[in-house]
N, C-alpha and C positions, 0 to 999 in steps of 0.2 A: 684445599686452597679454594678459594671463592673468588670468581669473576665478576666483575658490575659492566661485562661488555654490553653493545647493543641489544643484543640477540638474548640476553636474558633479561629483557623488559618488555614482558609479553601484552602489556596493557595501556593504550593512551583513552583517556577518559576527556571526550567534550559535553557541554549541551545542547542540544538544538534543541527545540521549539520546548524548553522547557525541561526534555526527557532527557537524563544520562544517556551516553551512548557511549560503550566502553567498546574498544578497535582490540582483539584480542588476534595476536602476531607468532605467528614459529609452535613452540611447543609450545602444550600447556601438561607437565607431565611430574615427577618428582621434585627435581631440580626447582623447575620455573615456578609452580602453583603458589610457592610460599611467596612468593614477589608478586604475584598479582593477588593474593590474598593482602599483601602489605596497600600494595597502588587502591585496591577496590573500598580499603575499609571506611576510607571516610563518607562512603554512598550506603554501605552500614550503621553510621551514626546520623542519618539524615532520615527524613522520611521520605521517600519513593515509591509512590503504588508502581512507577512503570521505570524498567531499567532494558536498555534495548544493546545486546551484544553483537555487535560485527564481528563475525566471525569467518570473513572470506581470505585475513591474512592467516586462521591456524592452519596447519599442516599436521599434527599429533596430537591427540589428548589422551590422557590416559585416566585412569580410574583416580588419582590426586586431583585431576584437572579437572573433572568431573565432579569431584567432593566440593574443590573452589565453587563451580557454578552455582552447586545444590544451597551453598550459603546466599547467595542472592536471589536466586529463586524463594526460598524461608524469606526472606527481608521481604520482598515485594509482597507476596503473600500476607506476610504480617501489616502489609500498609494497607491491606486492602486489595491489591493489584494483581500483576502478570508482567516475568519477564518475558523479554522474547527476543529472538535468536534471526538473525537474517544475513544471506550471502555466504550459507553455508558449502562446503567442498562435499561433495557424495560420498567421500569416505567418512568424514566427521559426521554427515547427518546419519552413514549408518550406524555409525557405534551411536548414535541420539536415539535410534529409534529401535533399536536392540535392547537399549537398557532401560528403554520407557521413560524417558526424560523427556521424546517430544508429546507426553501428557500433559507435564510439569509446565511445557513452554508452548507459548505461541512460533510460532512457523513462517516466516514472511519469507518470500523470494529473493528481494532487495531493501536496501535503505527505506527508498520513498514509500514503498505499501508500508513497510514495518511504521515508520512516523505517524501512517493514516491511521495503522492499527486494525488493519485489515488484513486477517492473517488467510494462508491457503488452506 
């Protein structure tokens, strides 16, 4: 049986100054990935050198969640670009930095340096 509660819409996507900025929420694990695979794909069909993830609402990711990412990270890359990841929780940034994704990504503190593009 399949839910459409809250708590399984791990992704609200705005723009600011131009750049996607997807708000990634709760899990991002088995379950949730395919739904923020579903919410992300139209930033797939678009061109974006820069896709910038908030991630200070996840609380889990797991290796599904981590495959989600690695598909935007390939997109940006293919425009040219870099995503990048800011307002991360110290548990998420360690599985980031275990699995060498924070290669793949730029690194920001917060919002506002991530916008600058000025990463740590």
């Amino acid at each position: 049986m399949s839910s459409t509660s809250p708590a399984s819409v791990p992704a609200h996507i705005e723009c600011v100054q131009g750049i996607p900025v997807v708000a990634v929420s709760g899990r991002l694990d088995t379950v949730s990935a395919p739904v923020f695979e579903a919410q992300t794909a139209s930033l797939l069909g678009e061109t974006h050198a820069r896709v910038l993830l908030d991630l200070s609402g996840l609380t889990y990711i797991s290796s599904m969640g981590l495959r989600s990412i690695i598909r935007i990270i390939k997109h940006t890359a293919a425009c040219g670009g870099r995503t990048g990841i800011f307002a991360v929780q110290p548990q998420i940034l360690e599985i980031i930095e275990i699995t060498g994704f924070d290669l793949l990504l730029d690194v920001f503190p917060d919002r506002e340096t991530a916008l600058n593009g000025k990463s740590s």
